[in-house]
C-alpha positions as CSV (number, residue, x, y, z in Angstrom):
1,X,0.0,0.0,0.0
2,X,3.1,2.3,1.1
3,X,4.1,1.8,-2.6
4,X,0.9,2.7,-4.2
5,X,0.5,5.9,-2.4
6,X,4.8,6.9,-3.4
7,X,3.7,5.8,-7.2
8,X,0.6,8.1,-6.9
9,X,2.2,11.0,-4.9
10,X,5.3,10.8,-7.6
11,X,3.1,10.7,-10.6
12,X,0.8,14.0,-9.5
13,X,4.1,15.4,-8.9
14,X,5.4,15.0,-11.9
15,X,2.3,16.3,-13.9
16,X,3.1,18.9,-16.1
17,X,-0.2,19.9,-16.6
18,X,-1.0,19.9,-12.7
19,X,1.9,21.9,-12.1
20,X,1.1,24.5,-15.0
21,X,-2.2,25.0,-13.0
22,X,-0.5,25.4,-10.3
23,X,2.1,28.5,-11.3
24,X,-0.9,30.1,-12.8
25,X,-2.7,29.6,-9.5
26,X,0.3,31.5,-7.6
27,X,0.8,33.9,-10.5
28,X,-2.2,35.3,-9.4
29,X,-1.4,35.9,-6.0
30,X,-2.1,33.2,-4.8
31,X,-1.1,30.5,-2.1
32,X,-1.7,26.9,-3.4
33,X,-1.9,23.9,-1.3
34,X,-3.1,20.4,-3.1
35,X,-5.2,17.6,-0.4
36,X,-6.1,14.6,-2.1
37,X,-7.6,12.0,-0.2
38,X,-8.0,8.3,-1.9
39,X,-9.9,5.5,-1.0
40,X,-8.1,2.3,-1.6
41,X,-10.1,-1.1,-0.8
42,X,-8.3,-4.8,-1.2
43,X,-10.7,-7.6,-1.8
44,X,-9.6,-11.1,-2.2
45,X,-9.8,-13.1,-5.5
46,X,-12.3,-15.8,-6.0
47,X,-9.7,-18.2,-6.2
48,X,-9.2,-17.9,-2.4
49,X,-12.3,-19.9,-1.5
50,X,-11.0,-22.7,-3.5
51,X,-7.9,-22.7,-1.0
52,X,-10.1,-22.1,2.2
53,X,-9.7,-18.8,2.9
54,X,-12.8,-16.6,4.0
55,X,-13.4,-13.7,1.8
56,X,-13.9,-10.4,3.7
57,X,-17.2,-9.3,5.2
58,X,-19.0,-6.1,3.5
59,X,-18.0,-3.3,6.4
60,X,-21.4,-2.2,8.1
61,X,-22.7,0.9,6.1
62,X,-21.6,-0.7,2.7
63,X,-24.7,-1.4,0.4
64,X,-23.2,-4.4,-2.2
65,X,-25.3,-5.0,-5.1
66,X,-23.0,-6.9,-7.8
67,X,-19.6,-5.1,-8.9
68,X,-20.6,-2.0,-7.2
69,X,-20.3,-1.4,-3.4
70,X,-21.7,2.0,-2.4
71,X,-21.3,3.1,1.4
72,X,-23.1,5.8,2.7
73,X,-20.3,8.9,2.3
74,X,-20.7,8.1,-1.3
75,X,-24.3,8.0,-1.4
76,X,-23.9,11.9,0.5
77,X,-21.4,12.8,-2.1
78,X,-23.4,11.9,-4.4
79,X,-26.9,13.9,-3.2
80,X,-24.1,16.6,-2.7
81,X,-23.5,16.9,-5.9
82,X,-26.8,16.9,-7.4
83,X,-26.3,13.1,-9.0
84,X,-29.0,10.9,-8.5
85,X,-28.5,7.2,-8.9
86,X,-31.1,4.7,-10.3
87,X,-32.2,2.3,-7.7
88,X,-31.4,-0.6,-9.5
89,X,-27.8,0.1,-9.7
90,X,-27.5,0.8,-6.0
């Protein structure tokens, strides 16, 4: 996981276009400070069962219908933003 968050922290900082954004950002006067927050799940493969391992339990709060797993923050983000989901994909 440590590796994952170094590969993403080194890729935005390598962005020319994000830094390009940035030096217009301060050539206006301003200060610029980036937060980025990332949600990374780890689910095992099917394949486990077959060797006796347990898959995971759904954390409490997560709605799991097929491939997608909303929890409740996303459903809020969601509303937040105006985006309304179909029942039947929920």
């Amino acid at each position: 996981m440590q590796e994952l968050g170094n590969a993403i922290n080194e890729s935005l900082s390598d962005s020319e276009r994000i830094a390009a954004a940035i030096g217009e950002i301060k050539h206006a006067g301003y200060d610029v400070f980036l937060v980025l927050e990332a949600t990374i799940g780890f689910n095992k493969r099917e394949d486990a069962e077959e060797d006796g391992d347990e898959l995971e339990a759904i954390p409490q709060g997560t709605t799991s219908t097929g491939k997608i797993r909303w929890t409740s923050q996303d459903q809020k983000f969601l509303k937040a933003l105006k985006i309304a989901v179909d029942e039947e994909v929920r």
